[in-house]
C-alpha positions in Angstrom: 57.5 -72.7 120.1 57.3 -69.6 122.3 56.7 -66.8 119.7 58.7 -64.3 122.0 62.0 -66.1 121.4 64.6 -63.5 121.0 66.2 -63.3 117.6 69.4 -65.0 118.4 68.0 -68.0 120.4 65.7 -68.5 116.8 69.1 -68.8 115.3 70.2 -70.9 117.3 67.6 -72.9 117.1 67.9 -72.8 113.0 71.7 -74.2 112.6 70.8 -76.9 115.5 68.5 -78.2 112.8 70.5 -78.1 110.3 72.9 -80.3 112.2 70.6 -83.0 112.5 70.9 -84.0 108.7 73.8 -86.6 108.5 76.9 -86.1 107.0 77.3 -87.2 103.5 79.6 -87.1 100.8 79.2 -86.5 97.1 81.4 -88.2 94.1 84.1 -86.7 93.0 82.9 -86.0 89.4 79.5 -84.0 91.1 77.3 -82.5 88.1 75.8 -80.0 90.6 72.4 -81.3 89.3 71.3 -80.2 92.6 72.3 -76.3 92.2 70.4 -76.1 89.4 66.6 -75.6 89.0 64.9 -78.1 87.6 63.6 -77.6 83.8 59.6 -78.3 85.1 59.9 -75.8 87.8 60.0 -73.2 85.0 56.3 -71.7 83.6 55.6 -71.5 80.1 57.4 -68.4 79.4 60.7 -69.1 81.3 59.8 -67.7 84.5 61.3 -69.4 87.6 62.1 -68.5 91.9 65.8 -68.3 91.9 67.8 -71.0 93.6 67.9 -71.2 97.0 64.5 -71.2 98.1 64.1 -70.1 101.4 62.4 -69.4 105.0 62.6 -65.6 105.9 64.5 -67.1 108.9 67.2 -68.8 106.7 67.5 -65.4 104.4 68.3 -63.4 106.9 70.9 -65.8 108.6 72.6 -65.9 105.1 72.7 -62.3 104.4 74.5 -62.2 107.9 76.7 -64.5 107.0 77.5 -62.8 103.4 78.3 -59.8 105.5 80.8 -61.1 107.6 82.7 -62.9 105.1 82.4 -61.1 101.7 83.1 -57.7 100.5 81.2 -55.6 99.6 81.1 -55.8 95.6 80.8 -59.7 95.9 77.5 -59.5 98.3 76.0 -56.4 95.3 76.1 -59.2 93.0 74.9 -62.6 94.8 72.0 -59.9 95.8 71.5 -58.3 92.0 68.4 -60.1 90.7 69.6 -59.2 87.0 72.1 -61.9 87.7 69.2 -64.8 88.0 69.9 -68.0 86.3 69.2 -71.4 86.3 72.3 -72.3 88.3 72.0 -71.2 92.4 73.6 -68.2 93.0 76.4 -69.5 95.4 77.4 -72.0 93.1 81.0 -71.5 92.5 81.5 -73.0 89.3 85.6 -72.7 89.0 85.9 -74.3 92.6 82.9 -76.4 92.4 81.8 -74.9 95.7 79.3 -74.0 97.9 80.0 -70.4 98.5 77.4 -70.8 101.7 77.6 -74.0 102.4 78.3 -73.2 106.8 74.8 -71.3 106.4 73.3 -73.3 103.3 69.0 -73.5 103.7 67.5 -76.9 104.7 66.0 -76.9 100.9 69.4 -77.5 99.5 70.6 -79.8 102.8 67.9 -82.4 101.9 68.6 -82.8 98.5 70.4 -86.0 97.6 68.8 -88.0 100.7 65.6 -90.0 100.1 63.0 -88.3 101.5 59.1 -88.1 101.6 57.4 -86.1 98.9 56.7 -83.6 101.8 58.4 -80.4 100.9 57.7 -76.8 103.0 54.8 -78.3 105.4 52.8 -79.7 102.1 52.7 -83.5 100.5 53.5 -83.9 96.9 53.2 -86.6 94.4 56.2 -89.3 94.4 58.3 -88.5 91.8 59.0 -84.7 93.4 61.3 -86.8 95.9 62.7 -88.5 93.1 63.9 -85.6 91.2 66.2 -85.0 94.8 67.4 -88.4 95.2 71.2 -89.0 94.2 72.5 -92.0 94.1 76.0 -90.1 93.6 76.0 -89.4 97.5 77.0 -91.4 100.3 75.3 -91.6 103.2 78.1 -91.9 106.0 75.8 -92.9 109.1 72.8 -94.4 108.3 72.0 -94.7 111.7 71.7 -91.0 112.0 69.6 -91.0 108.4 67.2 -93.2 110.1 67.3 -90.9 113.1 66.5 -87.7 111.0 63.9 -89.4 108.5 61.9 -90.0 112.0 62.5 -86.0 112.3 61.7 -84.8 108.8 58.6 -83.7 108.2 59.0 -81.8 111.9 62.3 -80.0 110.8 59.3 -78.5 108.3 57.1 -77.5 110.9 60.4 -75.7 112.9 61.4 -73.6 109.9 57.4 -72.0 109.6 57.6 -71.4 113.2 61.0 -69.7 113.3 59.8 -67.8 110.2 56.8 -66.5 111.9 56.5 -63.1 113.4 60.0 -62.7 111.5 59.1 -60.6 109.1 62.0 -59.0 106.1 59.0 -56.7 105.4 58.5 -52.8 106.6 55.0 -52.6 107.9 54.2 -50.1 105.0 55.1 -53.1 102.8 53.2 -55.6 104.5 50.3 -53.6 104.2 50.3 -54.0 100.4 51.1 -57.5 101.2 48.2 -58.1 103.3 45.6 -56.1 100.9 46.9 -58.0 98.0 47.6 -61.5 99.4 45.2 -61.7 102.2 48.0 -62.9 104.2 50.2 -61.2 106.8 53.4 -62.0 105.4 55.7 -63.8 102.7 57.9 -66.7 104.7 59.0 -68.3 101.4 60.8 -67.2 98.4 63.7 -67.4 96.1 66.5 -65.6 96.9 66.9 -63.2 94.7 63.4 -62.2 94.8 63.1 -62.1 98.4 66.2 -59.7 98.4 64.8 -57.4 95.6 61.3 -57.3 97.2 62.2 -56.3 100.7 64.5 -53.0 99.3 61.8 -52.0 96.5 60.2 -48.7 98.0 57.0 -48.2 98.4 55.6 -46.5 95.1 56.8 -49.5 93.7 54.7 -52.3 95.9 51.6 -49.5 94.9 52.2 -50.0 91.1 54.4 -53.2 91.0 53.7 -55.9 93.5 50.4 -57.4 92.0 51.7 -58.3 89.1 55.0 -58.9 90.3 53.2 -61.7 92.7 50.8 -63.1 89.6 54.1 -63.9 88.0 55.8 -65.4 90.6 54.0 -66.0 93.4 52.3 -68.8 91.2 55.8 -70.4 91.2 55.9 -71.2 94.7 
């Protein structure tokens, strides 16, 4: 991928991926299992990413999105971390609703399907792809499932390389990043954590981000 693409051809880019996944449909008495972070995700004292998890490619494409169709107040409090809980953010639980679901991340697109253990360019043991399965959704075209199964573990590979040289970060910030991390940038986060990082200020990454990372970078 040419790493010069302007910004709006790597959009373009993103939500022609996401309309390779086929179309599905979900029972009518949906649990939302799949808005909600699984239990084992969580560390030993109740610490946990915020649902969705995302690309920096796919946050900003949301926050755009949030923008041009909320107000104001209702963006200030799908951004506020002090709202986290184990339910995703753009869950509406009165409509039973995705509030995003035009712009929804590939993360929460996949779930339901029966994939590969091979989440965010890395293999995992089986039984992650069983906690995504749901036998509640219908596949509609399983010729196109076949088709995208073939495409999977690519669609992966895309989202890194539209992430990179996309940084949310101020170069002050990914300064502290790099001395801390040893890594250029942060591509993947929850959320809410990605939104409250990237608008901390700078005394704060000096003080804050080290431990702030211990605690949740392990998560990831």
């Amino acid at each position: 991928m040419d790493p010069l693409l302007k910004f709006e051809d790597k959009f373009l880019i993103l939500n022609n991926l996401y309309k390779k996944l086929p179309l599905t449909q979900c029972a009518e008495k949906c649990g939302t299992w799949c808005c909600t972070k699984l239990k084992e995700l969580c560390d030993d004292q109740g610490n946990f990413l915020s649902l969705p998890l995302v690309y920096s490619i796919e946050f900003q494409n949301i926050r755009s999105y949030l923008i041009n169709n909320f107000t104001k107040e209702e963006i200030s409090k799908l951004l506020d971390i002090k709202n986290k809980a184990l339910k995703c953010a753009f869950h509406d639980a009165e409509k039973k609703i995705c509030l995003i679901n035009e712009v929804k991340p590939f993360s929460c697109r996949v779930y339901g399907h029966r994939v590969p253990p091979f989440f965010w360019g890395i293999k995992y043991p089986e039984h992650y792809a069983e906690n995504i399965y749901c036998k509640n959704m219908k596949i509609l075209d399983y010729q196109e499932e076949a088709s995208f199964m073939r495409e999977y573990k690519k669609c992966w590979d895309t989202l890194a390389l539209l992430s990179k040289n996309f940084s949310l970060f101020t170069s002050d910030q990914r300064a502290i990043i790099k001395k801390t991390l040893g890594v250029d940038d942060i591509k993947i986060l929850g959320w809410l954590e990605y939104n409250f990082l990237i608008n901390n200020s700078l005394d704060w990454y000096k003080t804050n981000f080290s431990t702030f990372w211990k605690i949740h970078g392990s998560l990831l």
